[in-house]
Rosetta silent file (secondary structure, phi, psi, omega in degrees, C-alpha in Angstrom):
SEQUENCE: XXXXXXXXXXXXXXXXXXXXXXXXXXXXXXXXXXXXXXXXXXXXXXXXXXXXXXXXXXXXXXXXXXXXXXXXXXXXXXXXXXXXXXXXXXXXXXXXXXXXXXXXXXXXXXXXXXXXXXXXXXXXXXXXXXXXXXXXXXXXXXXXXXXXXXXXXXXXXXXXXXXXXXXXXXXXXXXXXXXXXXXXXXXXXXXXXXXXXXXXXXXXXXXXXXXXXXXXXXXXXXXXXXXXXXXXXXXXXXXXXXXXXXXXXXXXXXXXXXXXXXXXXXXXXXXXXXXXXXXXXXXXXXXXXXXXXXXXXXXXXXXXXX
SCORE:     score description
SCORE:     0.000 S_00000001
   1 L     0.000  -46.384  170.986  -67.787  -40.129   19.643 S_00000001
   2 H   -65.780  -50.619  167.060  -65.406  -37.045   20.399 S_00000001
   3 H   -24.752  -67.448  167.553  -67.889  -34.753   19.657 S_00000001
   4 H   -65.821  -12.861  164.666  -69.972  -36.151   22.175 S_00000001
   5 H   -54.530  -57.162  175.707  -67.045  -36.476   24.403 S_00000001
   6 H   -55.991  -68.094 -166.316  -66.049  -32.667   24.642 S_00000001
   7 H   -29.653  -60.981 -173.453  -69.522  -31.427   25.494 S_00000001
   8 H   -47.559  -49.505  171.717  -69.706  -34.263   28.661 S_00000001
   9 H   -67.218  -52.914 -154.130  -65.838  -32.980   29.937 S_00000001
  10 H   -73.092  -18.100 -156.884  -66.396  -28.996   29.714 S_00000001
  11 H   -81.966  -38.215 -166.736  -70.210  -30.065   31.224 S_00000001
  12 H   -77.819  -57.995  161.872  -68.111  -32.181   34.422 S_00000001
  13 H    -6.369  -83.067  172.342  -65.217  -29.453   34.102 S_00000001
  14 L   -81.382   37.475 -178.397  -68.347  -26.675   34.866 S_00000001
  15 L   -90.110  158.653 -144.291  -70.511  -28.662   37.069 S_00000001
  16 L  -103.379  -54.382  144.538  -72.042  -26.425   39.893 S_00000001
  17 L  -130.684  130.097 -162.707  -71.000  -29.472   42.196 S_00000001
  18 L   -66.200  153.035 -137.800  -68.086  -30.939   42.044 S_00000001
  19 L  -120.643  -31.511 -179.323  -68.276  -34.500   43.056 S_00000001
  20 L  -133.205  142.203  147.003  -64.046  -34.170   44.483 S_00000001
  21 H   -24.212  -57.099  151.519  -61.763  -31.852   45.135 S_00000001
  22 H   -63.726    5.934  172.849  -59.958  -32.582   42.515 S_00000001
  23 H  -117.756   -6.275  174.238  -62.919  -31.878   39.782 S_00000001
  24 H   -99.258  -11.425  140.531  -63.312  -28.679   42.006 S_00000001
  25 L   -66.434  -38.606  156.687  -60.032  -27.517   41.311 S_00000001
  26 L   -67.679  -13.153 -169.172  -60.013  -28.227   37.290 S_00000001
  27 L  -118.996   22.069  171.565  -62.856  -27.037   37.078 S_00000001
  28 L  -104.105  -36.545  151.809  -61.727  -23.559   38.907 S_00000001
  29 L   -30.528  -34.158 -149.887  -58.638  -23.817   36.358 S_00000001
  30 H  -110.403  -36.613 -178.508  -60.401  -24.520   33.356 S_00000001
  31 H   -74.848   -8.384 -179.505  -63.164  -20.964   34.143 S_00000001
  32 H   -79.691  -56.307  174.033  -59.571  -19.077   34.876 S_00000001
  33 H   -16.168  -73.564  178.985  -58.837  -20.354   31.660 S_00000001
  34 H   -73.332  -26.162  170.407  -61.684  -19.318   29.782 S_00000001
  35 H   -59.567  -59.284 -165.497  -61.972  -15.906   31.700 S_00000001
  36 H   -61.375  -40.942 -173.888  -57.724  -15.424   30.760 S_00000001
  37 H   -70.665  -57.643  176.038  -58.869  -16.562   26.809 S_00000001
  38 L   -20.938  -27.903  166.347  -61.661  -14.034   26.623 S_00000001
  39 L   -70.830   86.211 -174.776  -58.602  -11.390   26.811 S_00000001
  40 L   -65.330  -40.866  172.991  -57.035  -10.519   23.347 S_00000001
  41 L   -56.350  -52.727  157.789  -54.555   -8.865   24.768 S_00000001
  42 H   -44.214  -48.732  171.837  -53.860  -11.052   27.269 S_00000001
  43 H   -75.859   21.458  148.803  -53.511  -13.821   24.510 S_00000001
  44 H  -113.019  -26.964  155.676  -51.354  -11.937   23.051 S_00000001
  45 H   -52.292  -41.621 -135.703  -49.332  -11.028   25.535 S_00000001
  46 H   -99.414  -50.724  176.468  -49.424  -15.113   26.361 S_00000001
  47 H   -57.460  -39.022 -173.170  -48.069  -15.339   22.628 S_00000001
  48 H   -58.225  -72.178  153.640  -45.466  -13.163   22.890 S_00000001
  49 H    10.007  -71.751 -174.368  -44.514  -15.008   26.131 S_00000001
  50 H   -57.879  -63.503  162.853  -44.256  -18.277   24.358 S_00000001
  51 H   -43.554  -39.854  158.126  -42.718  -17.482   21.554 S_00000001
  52 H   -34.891  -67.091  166.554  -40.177  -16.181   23.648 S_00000001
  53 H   -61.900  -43.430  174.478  -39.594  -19.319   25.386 S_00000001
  54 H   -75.179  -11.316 -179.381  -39.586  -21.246   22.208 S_00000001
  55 H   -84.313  -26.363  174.027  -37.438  -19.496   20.944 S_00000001
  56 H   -65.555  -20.347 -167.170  -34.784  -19.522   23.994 S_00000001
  57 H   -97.407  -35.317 -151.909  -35.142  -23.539   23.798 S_00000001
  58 L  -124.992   10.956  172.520  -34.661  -24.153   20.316 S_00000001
  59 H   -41.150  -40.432  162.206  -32.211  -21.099   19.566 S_00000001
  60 H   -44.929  -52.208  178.766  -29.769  -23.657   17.853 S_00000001
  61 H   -80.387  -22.769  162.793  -32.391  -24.657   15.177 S_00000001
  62 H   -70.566  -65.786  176.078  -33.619  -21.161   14.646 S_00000001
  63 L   -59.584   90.369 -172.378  -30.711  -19.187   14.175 S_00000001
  64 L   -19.330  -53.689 -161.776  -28.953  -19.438   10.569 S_00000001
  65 L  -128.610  146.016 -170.590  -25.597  -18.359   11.882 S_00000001
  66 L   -58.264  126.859 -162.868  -23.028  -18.611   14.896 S_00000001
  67 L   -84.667   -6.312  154.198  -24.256  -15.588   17.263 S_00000001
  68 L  -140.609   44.276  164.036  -19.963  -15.158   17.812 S_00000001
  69 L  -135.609   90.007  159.510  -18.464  -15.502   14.663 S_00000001
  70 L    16.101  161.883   64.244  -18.357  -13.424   12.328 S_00000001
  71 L    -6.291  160.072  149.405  -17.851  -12.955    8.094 S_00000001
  72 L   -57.927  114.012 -158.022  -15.542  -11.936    6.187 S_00000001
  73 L   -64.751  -15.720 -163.750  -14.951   -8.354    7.589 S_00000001
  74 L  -119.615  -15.823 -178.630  -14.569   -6.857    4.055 S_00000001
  75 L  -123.992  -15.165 -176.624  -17.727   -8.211    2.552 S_00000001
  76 L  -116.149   19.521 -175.255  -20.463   -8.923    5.250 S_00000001
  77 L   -71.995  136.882  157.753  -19.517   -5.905    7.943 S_00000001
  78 L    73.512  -10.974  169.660  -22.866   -3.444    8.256 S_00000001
  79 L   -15.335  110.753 -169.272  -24.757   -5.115    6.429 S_00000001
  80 L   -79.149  159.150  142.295  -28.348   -3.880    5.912 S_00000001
  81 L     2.467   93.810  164.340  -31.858   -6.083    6.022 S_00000001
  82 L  -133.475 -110.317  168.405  -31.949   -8.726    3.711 S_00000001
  83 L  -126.645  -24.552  160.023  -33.115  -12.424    3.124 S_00000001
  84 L   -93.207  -12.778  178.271  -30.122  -13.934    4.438 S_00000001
  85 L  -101.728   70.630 -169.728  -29.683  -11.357    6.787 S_00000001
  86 L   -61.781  -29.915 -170.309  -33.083  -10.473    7.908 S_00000001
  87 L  -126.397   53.310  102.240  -31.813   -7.745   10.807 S_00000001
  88 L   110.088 -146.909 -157.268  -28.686   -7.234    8.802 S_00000001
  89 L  -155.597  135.412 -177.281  -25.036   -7.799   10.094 S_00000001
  90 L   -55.314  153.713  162.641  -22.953   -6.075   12.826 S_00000001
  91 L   -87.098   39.963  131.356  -19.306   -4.485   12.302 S_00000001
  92 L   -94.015   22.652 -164.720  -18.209   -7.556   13.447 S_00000001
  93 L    48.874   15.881 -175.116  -19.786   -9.327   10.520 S_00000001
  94 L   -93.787 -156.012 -170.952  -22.122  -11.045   12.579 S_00000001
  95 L  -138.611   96.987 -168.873  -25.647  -11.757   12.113 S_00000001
  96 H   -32.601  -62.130 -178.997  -27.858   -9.998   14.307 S_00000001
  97 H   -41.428  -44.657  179.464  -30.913  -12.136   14.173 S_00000001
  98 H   -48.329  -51.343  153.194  -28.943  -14.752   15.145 S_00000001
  99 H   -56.674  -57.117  165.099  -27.819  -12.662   18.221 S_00000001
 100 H   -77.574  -12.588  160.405  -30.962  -11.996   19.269 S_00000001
 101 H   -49.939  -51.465 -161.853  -32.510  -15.116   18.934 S_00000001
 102 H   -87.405  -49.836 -169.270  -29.679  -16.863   21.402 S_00000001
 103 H   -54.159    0.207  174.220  -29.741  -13.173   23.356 S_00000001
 104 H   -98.515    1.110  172.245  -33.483  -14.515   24.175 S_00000001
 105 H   -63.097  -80.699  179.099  -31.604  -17.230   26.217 S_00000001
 106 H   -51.843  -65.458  157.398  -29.921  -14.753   28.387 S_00000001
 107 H   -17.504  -62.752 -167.387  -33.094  -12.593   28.610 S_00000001
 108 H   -95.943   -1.216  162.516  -35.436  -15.343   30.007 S_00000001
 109 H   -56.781  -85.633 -141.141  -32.245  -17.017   32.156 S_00000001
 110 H   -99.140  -21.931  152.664  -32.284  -13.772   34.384 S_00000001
 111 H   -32.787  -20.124 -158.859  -36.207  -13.362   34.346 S_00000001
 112 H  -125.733  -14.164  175.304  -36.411  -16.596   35.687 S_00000001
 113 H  -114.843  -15.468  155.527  -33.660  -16.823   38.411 S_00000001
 114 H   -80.748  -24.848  158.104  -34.790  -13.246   39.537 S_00000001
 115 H   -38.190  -35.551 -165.246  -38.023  -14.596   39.772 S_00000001
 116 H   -96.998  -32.352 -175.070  -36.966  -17.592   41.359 S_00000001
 117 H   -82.215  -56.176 -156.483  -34.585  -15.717   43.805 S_00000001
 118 H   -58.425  -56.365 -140.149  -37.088  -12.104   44.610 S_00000001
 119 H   -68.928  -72.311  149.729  -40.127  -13.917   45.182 S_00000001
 120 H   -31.566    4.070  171.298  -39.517  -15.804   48.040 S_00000001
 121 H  -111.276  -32.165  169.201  -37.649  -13.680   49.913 S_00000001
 122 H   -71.377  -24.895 -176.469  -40.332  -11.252   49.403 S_00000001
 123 H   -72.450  -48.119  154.341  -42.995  -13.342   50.267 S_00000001
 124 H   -14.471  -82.704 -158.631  -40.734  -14.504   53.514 S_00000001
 125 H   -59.739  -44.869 -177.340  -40.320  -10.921   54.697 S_00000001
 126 H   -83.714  -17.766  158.339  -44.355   -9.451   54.176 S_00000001
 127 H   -63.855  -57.737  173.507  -45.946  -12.881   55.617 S_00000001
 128 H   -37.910  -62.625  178.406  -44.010  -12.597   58.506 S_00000001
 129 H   -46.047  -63.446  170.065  -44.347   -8.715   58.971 S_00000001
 130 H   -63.772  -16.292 -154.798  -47.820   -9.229   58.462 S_00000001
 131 H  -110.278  -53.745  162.426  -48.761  -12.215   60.371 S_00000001
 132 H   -51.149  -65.215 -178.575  -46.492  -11.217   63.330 S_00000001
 133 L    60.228  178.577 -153.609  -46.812   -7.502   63.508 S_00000001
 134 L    69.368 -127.713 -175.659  -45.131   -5.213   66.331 S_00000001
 135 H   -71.698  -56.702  154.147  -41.184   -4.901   66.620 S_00000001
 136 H   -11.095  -63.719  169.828  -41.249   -7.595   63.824 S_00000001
 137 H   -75.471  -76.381 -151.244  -43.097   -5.631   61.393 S_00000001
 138 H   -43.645  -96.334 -133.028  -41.662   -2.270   62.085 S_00000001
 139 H   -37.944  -54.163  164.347  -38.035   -3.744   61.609 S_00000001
 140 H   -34.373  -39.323 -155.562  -38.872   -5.536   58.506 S_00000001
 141 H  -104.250  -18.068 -157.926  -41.384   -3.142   56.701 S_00000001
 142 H   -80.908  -68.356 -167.516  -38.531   -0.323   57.929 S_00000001
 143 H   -43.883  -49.733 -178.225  -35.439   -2.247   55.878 S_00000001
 144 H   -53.890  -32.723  168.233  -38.092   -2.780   53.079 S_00000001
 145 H   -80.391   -4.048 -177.164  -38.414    1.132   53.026 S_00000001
 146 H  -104.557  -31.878  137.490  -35.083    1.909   52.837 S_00000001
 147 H    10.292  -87.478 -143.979  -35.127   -0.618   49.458 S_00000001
 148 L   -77.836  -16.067 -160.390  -37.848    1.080   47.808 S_00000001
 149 L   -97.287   45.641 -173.911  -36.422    4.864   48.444 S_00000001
 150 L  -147.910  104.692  167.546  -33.581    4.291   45.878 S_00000001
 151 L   -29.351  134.852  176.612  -34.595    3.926   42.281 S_00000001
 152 H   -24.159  -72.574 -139.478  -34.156   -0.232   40.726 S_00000001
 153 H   -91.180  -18.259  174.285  -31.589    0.276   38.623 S_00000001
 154 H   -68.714   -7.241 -173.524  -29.560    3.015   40.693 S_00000001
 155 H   -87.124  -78.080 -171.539  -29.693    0.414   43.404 S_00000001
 156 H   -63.066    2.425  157.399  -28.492   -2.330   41.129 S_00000001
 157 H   -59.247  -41.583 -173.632  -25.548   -0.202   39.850 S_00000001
 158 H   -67.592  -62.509 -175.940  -24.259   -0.012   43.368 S_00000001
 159 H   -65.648  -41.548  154.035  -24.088   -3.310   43.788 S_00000001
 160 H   -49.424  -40.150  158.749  -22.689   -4.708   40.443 S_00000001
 161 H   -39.478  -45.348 -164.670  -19.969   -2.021   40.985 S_00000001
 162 H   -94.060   -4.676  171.885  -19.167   -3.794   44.334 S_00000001
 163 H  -104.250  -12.873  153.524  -19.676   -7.327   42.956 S_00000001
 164 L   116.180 -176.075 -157.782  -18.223   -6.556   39.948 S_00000001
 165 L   -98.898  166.879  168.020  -19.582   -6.741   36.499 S_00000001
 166 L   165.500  178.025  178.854  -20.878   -9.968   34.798 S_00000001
 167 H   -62.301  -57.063 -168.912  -24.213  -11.717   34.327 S_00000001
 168 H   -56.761  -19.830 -162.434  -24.038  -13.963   37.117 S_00000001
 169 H  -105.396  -33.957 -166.205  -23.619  -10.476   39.781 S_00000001
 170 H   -82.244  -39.122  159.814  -26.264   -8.588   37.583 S_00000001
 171 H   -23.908  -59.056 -176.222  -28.746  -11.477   38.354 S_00000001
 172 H   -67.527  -48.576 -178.770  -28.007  -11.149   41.960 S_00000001
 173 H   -88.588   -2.858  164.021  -27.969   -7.694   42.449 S_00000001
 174 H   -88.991    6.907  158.892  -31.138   -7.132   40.438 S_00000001
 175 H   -98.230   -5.781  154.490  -33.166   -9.647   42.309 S_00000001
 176 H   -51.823  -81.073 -157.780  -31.425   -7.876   45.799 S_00000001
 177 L   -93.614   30.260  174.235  -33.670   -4.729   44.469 S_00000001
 178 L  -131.305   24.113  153.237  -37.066   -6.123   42.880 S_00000001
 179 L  -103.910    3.095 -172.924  -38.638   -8.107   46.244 S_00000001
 180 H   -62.265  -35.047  168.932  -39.258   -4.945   48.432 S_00000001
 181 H   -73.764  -31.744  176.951  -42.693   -4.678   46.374 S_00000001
 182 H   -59.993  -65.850  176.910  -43.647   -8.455   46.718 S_00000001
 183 H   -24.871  -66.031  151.677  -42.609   -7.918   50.339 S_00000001
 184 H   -35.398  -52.659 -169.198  -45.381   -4.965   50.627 S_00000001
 185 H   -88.180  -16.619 -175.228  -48.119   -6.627   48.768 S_00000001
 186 H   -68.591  -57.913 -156.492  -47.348  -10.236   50.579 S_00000001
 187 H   -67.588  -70.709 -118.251  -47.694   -7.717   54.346 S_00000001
 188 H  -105.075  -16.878  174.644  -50.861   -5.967   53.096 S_00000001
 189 H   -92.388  -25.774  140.940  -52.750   -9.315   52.186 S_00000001
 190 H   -36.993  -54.539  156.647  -51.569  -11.128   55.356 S_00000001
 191 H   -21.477  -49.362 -153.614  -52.996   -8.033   56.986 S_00000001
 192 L  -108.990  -26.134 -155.583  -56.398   -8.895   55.647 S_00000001
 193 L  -110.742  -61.031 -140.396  -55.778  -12.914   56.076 S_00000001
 194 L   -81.009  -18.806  176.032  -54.428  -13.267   59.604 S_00000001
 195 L  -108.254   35.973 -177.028  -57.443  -12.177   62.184 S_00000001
 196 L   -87.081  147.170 -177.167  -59.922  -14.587   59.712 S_00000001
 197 H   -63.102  -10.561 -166.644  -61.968  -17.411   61.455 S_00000001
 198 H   -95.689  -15.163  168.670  -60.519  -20.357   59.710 S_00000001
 199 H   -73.883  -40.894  175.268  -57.016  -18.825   60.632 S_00000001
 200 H   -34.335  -66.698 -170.145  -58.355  -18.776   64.492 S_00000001
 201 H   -42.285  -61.308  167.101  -59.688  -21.900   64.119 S_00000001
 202 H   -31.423  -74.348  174.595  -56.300  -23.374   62.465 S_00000001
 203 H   -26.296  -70.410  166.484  -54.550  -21.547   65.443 S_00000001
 204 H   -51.419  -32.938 -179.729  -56.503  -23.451   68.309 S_00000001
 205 L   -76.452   19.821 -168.272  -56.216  -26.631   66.886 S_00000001
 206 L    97.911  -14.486 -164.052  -52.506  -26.082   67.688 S_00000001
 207 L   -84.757  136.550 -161.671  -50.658  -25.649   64.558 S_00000001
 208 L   -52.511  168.266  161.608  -47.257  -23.646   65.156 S_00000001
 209 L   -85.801   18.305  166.332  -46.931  -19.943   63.136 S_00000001
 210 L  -101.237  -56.460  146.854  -44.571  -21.315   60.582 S_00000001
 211 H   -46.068  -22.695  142.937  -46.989  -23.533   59.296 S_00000001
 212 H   -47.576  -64.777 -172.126  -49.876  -21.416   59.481 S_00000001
 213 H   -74.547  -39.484  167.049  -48.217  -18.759   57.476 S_00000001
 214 H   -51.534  -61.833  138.969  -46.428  -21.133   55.064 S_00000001
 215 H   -22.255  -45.863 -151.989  -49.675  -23.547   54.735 S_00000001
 216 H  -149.041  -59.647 -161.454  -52.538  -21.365   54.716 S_00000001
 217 H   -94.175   -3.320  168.162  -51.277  -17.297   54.359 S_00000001
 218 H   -70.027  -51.097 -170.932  -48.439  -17.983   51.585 S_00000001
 219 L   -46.471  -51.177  174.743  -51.132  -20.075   49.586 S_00000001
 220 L   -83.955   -5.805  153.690  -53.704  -16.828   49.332 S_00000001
 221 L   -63.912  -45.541 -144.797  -50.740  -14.487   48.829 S_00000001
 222 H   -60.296  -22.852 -162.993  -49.507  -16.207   45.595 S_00000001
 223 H   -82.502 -100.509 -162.556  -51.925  -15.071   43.248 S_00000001
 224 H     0.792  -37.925 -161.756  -51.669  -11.322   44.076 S_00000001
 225 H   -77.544  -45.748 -156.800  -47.776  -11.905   44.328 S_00000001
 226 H   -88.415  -12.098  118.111  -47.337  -13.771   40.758 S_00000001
 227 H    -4.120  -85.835  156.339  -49.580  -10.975   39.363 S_00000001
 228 H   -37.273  -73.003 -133.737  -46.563   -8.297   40.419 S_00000001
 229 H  -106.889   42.093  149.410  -43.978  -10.304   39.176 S_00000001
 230 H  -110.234  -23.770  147.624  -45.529  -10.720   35.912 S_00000001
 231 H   -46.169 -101.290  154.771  -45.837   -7.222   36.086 S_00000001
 232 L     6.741  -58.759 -158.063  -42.496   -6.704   36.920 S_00000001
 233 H   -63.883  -40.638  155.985  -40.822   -8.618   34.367 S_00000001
 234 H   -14.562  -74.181 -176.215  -40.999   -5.738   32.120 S_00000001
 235 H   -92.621   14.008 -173.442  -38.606   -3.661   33.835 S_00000001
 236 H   -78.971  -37.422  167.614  -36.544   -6.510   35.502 S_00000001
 237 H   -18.920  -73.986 -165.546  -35.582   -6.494   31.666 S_00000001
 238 H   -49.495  -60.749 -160.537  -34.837   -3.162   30.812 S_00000001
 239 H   -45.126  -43.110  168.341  -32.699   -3.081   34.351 S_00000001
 240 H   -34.379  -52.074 -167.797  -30.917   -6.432   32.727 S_00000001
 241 H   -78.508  -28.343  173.186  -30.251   -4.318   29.428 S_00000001
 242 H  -107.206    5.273  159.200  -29.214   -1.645   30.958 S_00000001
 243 H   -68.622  -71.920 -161.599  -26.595   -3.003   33.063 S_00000001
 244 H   -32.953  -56.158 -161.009  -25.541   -4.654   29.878 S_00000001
 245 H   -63.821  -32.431  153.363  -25.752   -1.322   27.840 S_00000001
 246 H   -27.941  -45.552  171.428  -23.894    0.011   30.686 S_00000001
 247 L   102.628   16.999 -165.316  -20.845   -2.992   30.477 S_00000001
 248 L   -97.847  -36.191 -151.460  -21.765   -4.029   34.082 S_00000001
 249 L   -79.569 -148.210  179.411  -24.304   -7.028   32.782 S_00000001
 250 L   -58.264  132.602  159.162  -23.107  -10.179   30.104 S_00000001
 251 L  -102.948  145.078 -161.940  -20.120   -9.216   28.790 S_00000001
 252 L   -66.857  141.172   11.315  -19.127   -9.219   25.022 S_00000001
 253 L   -98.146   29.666  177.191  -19.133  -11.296   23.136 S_00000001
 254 L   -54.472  151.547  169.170  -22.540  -12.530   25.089 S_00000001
 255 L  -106.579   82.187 -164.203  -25.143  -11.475   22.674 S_00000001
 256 L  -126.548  124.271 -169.453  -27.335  -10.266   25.456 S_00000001
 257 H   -40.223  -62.053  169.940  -29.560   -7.131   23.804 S_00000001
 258 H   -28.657  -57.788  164.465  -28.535   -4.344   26.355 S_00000001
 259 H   -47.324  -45.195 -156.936  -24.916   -4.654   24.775 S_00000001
 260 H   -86.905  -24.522  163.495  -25.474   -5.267   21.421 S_00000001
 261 H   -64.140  -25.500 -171.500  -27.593   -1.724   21.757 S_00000001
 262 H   -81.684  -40.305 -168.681  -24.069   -0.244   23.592 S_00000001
 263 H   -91.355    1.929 -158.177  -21.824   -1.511   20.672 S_00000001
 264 H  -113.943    5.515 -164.179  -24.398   -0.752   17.513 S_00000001
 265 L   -89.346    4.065  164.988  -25.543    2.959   19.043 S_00000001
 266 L   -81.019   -9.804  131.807  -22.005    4.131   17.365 S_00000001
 267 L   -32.804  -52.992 -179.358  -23.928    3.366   14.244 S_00000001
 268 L   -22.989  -49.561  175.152  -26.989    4.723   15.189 S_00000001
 269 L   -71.319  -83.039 -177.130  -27.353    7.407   11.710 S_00000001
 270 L   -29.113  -84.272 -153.268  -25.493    5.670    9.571 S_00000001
 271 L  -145.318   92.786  153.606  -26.605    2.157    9.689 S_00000001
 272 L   -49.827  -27.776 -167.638  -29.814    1.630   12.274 S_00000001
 273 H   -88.156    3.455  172.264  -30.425   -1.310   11.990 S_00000001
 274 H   -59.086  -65.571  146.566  -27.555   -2.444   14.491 S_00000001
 275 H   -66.053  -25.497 -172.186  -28.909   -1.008   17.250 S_00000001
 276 H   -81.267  -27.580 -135.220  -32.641   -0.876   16.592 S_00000001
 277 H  -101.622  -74.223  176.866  -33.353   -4.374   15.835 S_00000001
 278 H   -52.700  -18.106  177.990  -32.259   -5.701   20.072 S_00000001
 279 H   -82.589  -27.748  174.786  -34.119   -2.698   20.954 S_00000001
 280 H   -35.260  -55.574 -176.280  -37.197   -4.121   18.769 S_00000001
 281 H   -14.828  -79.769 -178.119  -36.376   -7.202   20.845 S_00000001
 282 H   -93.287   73.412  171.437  -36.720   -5.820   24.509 S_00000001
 283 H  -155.260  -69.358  162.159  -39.882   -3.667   23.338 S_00000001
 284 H   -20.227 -107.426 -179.033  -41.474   -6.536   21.934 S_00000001
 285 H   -25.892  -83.008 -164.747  -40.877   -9.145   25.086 S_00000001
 286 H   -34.083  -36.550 -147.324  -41.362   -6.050   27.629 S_00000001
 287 H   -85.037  -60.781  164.170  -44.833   -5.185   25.618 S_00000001
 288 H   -26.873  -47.124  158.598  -45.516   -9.005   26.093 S_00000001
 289 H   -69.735  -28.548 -167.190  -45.141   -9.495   29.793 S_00000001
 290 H   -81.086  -28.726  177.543  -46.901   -6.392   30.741 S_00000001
 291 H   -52.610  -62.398 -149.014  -50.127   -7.944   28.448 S_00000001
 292 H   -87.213  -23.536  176.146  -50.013  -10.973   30.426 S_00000001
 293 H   -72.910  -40.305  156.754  -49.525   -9.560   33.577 S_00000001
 294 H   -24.696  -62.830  173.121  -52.863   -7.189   32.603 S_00000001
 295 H   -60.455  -49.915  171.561  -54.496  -10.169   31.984 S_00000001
 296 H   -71.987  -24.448 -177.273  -53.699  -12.228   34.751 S_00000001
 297 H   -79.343  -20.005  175.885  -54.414   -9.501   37.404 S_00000001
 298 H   -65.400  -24.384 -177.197  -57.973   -9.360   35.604 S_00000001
 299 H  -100.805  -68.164 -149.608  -58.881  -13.402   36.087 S_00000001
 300 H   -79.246    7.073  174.163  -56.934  -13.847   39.923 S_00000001
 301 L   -74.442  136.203  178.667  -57.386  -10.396   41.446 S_00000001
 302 L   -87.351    6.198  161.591  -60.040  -11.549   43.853 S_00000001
 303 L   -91.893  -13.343  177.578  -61.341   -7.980   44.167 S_00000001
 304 L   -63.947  164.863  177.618  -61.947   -7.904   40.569 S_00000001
 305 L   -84.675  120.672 -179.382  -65.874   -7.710   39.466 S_00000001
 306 L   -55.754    0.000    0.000  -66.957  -11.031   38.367 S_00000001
């Protein structure tokens, strides 16, 4: 009976016409799907991804040992690679894996509130720019240029210097300097969206310009948009790590991998695996997001070749 079951869903799933809306939507989901699987990379990137996240949820049950307490200082300090220590032990006797497991916490915590903070505000400023255009756009697309001429992370130095340092400030100021590109790519597809007949049409029947672009020009932004910031996530990392390696990001004894590279690079000859092991970390994860963002610009660019 399941056997015969599957065929009959993936058959309604791909039917040529959809009988609702709602079977024409699942069943434009379920070919992204299968386009997105078709990607090794992408599914690996997707893996990485995951793992990530499971591991940030369930960091208590993974990690062997408390990620800020120590050993005994005279017998577990430096520790190299072993089986209770797989990525050895800190001079503070602590137990790296353990640190980087919960330091995957911290990691997807500011991935996910600059995400949650950039995007919209970028998407704000280039529908508007675009959909308006004139004195609007200039002013807008102008501020957004003065953004972009100052390298990420030198941008988000300035401003954790003036908010001072901590997690909570590096969050803020690195989602201050990663929407000016969302901002751009939201204004260049609105460009392209906004003289279309079904926007005219929308327009005549009355409906205001907040609702037009929020209804109908946010909605055909989003892919392009979540595309970047899947992109993106890559370096909004490193810039996380390297405020940290820096002392501006989570401060010690957060186990947040920029840091744990700042205290173990005194180490560095001597006993590598202190530092190398959080750099594994954010090499790993970084390698991960840019696969999936690969991938996803390959199923939702709508410019792509079927």
């Amino acid at each position: 009976m399941s056997a015969a079951a599957t065929p009959s869903r993936r058959d309604w799933l791909l039917a040529d016409r959809p009988a609702s809306p709602a079977q024409a939507r699942l069943g434009q989901a379920y070919r992204t799907w299968l386009a997105f699987r078709a990607n090794r990379l992408a599914m690996v990137g997707l893996a990485i991804v995951a793992a990530l996240v499971g591991m940030a949820l369930f960091a208590d049950l993974i990690a062997p040992f408390d990620p800020l307490r120590g050993g005994d200082l005279r017998t577990a300090r430096l520790l190299p690679p072993s089986w209770t220590h797989p990525m050895g032990t800190d001079d503070q006797a602590r137990d790296i894996f353990s640190r980087v497991v919960h330091g995957s916490r911290l990691t997807l915590l500011v991935v996910t509130l600059v995400a949650v903070i950039a995007t919209p505000i970028g998407l704000v400023i280039g529908t508007c720019a675009g959909y308006f255009g004139g004195w609007v756009d200039t002013v807008l697309m102008r501020v957004t240029d003065i953004f972009l001429a100052f390298p990420r992370l030198i941008l988000a130095l300035a401003f954790v210097a003036a908010l001072g340092p901590g997690i909570e400030n590096a969050v803020i100021a690195i989602a201050i300097t990663s929407w000016p590109p969302y901002a751009r790519l939201a204004r260049a597809e609105t460009l392209t969206i906004r003289d279309q007949d079904y926007i005219a049409a929308i327009r005549l029947q009355g409906a205001s310009s907040p609702r037009i672009i929020w209804g109908h020009v946010v909605p055909l932004c989003l892919s392009s948009v979540i595309v970047r910031v899947t992109l993106d996530m890559a370096g909004i990392i490193l810039t996380a790590a390297g405020l940290g390696f820096l002392g501006l990001g989570a401060q010690p004894p957060q186990p947040e991998w920029g840091a744990m590279i700042a205290s173990g690079r005194r180490f560095l000859i001597d006993f590598w695996w202190v530092a190398t092991m959080p750099g594994i970390a954010i090499f790993v994860v970084s390698l991960g997001f840019n696969l999936l963002g690969d991938g996803l610009r390959d199923v939702l660019d709508p410019k792509a070749a079927s």
